[in-house]
N, C-alpha and C positions, 0 to 999 in steps of 0.2 A: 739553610743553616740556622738562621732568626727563629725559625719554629722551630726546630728542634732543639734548642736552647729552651727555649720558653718551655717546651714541651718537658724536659728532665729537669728542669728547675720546679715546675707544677706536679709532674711527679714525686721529688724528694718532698717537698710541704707533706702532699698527699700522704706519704710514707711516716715522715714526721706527726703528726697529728694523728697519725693511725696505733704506731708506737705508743705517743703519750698517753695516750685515750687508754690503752690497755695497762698498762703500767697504773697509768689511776684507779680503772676498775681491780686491777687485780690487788692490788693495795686495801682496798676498801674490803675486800672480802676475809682476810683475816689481817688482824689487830693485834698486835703486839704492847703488851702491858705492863704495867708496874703497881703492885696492891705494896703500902707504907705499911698496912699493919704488918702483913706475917713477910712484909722485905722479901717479896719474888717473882719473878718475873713469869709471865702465862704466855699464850696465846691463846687467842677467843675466833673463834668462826662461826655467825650465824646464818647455820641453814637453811631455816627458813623463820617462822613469827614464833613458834614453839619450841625450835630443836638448835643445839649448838653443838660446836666440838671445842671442846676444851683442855689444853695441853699446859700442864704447870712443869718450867723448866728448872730443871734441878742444875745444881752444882755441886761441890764437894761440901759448903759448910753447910747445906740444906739436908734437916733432917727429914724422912718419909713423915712423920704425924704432924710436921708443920704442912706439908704439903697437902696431905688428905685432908686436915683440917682446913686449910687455905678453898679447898675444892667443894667440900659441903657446904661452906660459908657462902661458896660465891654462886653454887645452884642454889642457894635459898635465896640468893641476892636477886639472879636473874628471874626465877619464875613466883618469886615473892608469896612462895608455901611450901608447905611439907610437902605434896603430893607429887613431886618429881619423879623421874624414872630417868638412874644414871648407870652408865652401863660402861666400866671402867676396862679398858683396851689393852693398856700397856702399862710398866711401870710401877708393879706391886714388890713392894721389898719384902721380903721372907727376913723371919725372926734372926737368921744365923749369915745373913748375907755379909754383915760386915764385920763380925767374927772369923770365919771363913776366908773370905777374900777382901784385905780390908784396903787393897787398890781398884776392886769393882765398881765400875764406873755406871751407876743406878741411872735406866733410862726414862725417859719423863714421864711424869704421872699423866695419863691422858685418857678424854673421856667423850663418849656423847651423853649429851642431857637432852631430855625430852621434856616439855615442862608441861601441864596441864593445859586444856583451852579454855580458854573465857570464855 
């Protein structure tokens, strides 16, 4: 009964430390943000040394050209030149969208960026 006690008690650890381990890594892979200048919130995922996935989250007071703007800024920010290659996914607002339907709820601006190799 002594070993098996020891034996589910070394178990749960096990289990626990397996848990938190993933939880960190998964954490670590994307990043949840706040840029002061254009006031809104992203998230960042780096895929690998040159490529990200980049999701600017909207709200209701967030207009589309603060966001796109927020977005070209910040692949100039990460690959630190012109020569990016951004390849925009989801979350293009159309001239009459809020015209139209002015309780449409605009889905996040989101992108991968490819940035140049050094």
């Amino acid at each position: 009964m002594m070993k098996k006690d020891f034996f589910m008690n070394e178990l749960k650890r096990c289990i626990f430390v397996l848990l938190l381990f993933s939880v960190v890594t998964s954490a670590a892979e994307v990043e949840k943000l706040y840029d002061f200048d254009h006031q809104l919130h992203y998230k960042q995922q780096r895929i690998s040394d040159v490529e990200y996935h980049i999701e600017v989250l909207t709200d209701e007071n967030r207009r589309f050209n603060r966001l796109a703007t927020f977005l070209l800024r910040h692949a100039y920010h990460l690959c630190q030149s012109y020569q990016f290659n951004l390849q925009i996914l989801d979350g293009i607002e159309q001239f009459d969208d809020r015209r139209i339907s002015p309780n449409y709820i605009q889905p996040s601006l989101s992108a991968n960026l490819v940035c140049p190799k050094k």
